[in-house]
N, C-alpha and C positions, 0 to 999 in steps of 0.2 A: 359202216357209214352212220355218223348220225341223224337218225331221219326225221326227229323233232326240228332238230334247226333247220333241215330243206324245207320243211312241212310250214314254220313259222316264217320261212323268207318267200314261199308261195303265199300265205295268207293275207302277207304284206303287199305283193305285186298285188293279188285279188283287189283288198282294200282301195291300195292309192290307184288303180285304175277305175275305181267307181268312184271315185271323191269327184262331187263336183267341184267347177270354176264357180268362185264368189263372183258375181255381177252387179256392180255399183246400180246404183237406180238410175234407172232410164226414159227419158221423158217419149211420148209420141204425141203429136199434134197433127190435127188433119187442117191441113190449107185449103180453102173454099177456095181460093180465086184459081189458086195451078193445079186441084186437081190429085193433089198428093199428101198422104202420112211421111211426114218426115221425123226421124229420132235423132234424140242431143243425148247427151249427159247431162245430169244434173245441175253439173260446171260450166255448161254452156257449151261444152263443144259438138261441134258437128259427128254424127259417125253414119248418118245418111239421110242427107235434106229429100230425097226421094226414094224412100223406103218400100212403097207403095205407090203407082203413078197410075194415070187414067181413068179417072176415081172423076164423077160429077157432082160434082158441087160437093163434099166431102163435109159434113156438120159435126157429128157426135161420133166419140169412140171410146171404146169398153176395153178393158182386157182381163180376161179369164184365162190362168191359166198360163199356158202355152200361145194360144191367142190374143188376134184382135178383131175387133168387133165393130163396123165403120159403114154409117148411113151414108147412103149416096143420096142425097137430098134433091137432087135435079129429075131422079127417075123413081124416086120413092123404091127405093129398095136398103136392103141389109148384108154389107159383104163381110166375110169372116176370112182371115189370114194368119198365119203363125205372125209369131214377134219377129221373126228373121225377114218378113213380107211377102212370103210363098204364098198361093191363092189357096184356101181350103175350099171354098164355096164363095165365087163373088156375086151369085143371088141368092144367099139361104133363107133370107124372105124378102117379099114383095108385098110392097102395102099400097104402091100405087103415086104418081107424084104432086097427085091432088092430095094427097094426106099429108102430106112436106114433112118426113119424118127427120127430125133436127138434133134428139138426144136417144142414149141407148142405158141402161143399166145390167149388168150381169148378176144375179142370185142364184146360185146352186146350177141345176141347168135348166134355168128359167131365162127367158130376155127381155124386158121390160121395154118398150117402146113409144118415145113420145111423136105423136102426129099433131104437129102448129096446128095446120087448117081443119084438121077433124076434128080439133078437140077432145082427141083420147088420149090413152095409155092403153097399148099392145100387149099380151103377153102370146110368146113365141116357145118353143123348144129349142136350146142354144145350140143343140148337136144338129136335129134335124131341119130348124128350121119351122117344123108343124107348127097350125095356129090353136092355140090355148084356148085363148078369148082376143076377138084383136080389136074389142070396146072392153076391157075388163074397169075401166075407167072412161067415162064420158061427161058430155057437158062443160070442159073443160073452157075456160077462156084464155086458148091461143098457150099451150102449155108450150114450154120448152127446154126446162134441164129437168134428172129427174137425179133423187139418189136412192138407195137400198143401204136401212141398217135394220138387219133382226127381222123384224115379219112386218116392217113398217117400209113405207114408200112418200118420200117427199119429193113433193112436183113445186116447181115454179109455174106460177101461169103470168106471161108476161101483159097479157092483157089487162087482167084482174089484177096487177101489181103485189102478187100475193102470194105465199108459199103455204101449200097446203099438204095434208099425211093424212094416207090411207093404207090399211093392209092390203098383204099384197096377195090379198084374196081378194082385194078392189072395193074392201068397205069405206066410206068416212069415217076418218079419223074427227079431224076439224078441215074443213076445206080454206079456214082464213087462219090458219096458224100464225101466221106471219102478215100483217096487210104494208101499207103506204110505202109500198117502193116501187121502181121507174122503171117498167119491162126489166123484170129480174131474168137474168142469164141462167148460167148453171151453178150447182149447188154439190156443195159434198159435205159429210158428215165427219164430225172428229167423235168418238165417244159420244156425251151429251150435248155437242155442240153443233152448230148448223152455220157452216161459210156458206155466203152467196154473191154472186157477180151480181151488182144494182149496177146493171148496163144502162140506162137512161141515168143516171146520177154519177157515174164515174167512179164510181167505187166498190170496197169489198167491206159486206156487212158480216157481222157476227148474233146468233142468236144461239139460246138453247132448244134442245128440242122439245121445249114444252111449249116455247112461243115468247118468250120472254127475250128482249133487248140486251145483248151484254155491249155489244156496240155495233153501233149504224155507220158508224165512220171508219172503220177499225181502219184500212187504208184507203186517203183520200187526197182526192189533187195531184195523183200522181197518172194515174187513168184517161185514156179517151173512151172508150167504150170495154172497158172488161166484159167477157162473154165465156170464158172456159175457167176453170178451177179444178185442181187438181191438189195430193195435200202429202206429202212423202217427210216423214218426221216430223219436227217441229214447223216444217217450211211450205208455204201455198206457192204453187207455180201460178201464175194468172196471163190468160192468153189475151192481147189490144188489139183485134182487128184494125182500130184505128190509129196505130202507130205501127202495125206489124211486126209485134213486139212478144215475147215472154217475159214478165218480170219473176223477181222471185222475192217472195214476202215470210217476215216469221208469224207464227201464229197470234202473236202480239200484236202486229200492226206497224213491226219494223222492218225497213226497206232494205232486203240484204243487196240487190241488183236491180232494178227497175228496166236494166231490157241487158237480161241475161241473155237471150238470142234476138236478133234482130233480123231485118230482111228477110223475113216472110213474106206467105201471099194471101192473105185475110185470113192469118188461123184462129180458130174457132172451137171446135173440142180438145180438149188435153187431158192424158193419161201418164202415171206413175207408176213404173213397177221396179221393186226393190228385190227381188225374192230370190235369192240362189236358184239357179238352174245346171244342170247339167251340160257339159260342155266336152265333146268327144275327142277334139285338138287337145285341151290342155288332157284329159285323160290319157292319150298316149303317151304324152309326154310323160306325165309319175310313170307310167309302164314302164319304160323305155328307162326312168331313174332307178325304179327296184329292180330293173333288170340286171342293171351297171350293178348296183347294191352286191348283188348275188356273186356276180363274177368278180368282186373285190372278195369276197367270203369265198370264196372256191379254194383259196390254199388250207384253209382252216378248216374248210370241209374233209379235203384232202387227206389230213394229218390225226381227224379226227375218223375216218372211215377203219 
C-alpha cells in the first residue's frame, strides 16, 4: 500500500477541516430607542436587525476579538456578548446610571470607559470585568466618544467642544488637541488621522493626530445629527440618530450611500469587523470534500498497494 499518498490525503482532510470561513466585514450598531445590537453587511443588508435585544438604552460598542462589548447607558452598566449575540457577561461592569456611560474602547485586555455625567474615563479588566482605575481620567467636560491608538487615548468632550489625548496610563497629552466644534460624537483613528462625528454641526471632521485641520467639512450637508463612526478600509460607516440612518462615506469625503441602512431606532455606536474567523459549518463541509477526495483516490490506492 502506498502510505505516503494515504498519509498526504489525511493531511489534506486535517488542513481543509481547520481552514476558516472568509467573513466579509460586518457592521453592529446598538439602537438606543429598541433596545437592541443589530448586524448588516457592509452592503447594507440585514443578517440580524436584533442580534442582541433587551439591552437599556444601548450607546457605545467595542469588539474585541470574538466579542462585543455594549453600554447599557439607562442602568450604567457594561455587557459583553460573542459576535454571534450569545450573552458572555451582561453585567461585567457596573458604573452606576448616574455616570451615563455612553462610549467603550477595547486595548489589549484593558476597557476604556467614558461616563457623560462623571466626567471620567474608566479603566476595567475586559475578561473579568475588575476595576483598574474607574477615574484614570477625570475632570472631563461631558466626555463622550473615546478611541485607542498605540499607548495614546483620544476623548471627545462634547461639552468643551474638544478633542483631547492622553496615555492610557491617564496622563495629558493635550487636553485641547482639537477645540471649536459642536458637542463632538465619536471618533476613530485611521493611522495619523483622526475622523470625528461634529454632531452639533452635522458633519464629519478630519484631523491629524497631532491637532492639526486637514478638513472640518470632510462630509457635510448630508447629516442630521452624526454620533457613531466606525472606519473598515477606505470607508466610514456614520450612524444619524436623526434620520435613523447608516450612511457610508469614503475617507475623502465622498458619498458612497448616504443611508446604506435605514429604519432604525436612534442608532448610536457603530462597530466594524472584517477579520477571518473561524467557522465549524463551512469546516465540515471541506471535511466532508477531502473525504469524497479520498474515495475518488481509492482505485489508485488500490492498484498501488
Amino acid at each position: 500500500m502506498n502510505t505516503r499518498l494515504i498519509l498526504a490525503a489525511l493531511a489534506t482532510v486535517a488542513a481543509l477541516s481547520a481552514m476558516p470561513e472568509i467573513v466579509h466585514a460586518q457592521i453592529f450598531e446598538a439602537n438606543l430607542g429598541s433596545g437592541t445590537v443589530g448586524e448588516y453587511t457592509t452592503s447594507g443588508a440585514t443578517v440580524n436587525a436584533s442580534l442582541i435585544s433587551g439591552l437599556t438604552n444601548p450607546d457605545g460598542i467595542a469588539i474585541s476579538g470574538g466579542n462585543l462589548f455594549v453600554t447599557n447607558t439607562g442602568i450604567g452598566t457594561i455587557g459583553k456578548y460573542t459576535t454571534s449575540g450569545a450573552p458572555v457577561n451582561t453585567t461585567l461592569v457596573s458604573v452606576g446610571f448616574l455616570s451615563t456611560p455612553v462610549d467603550l474602547a477595547v486595548s489589549g485586555g484593558d476597557l476604556f470607559v467614558v461616563n457623560f455625567d462623571a466626567g471620567t474615563i474608566g479603566e476595567y479588566n475586559a475578561t473579568t470585568g475588575a476595576t483598574i482605575n474607574a477615574s484614570l481620567i477625570s475632570g472631563l467636560n461631558h466626555p463622550f466618544g473615546i478611541a485607542v491608538s498605540g499607548g495614546n487615548l483620544f476623548v471627545t468632550s462634547a461639552g468643551a467642544g474638544t478633542i483631547g489625548e492622553y496615555t492610557t496610563s491617564g496622563s495629558t497629552v493635550n487636553a485641547t488637541l482639537v477645540s471649536g466644534l459642536l458637542f463632538p460624537g465619536r471618533i476613530v483613528v485611521s493611522g495619523s488621522n483622526l475622523f470625528v462625528a461634529d454632531t452639533g454641526n452635522g458633519r464629519i471632521g478630519e484631523y491629524t493626530t497631532s491637532g492639526a485641520t486637514v478638513n472640518a467639512t470632510l462630509v457635510d450637508g448630508l447629516l442630521a445629527s452624526p454620533e457613531g463612526i466606525a472606519l473598515s478600509g477606505g470607508d466610514l460607516f456614520v450612524t444619524d440618530p436623526g434620520r435613523d440612518t447608516i450612511g457610508e462615506y469614503t475617507t475623502l469625503g465622498a458619498t458612497v450611500n448616504a443611508t446604506l441602512i435605514s429604519g432604525l431606532s436612534g442608532p448610536e455606536g457603530i462597530a466594524v469587523v472584517s477579520a477571518s474567523v473561524p467557522d465549524v459549518s463551512s469546516s465540515w463541509i471541506l471535511l466532508l470534500l477531502a473525504l469524497t477526495a479520498i474515495l475518488a483516490l481509492k482505485p489508485l490506492l488500490t492498484e498501488r498497494a
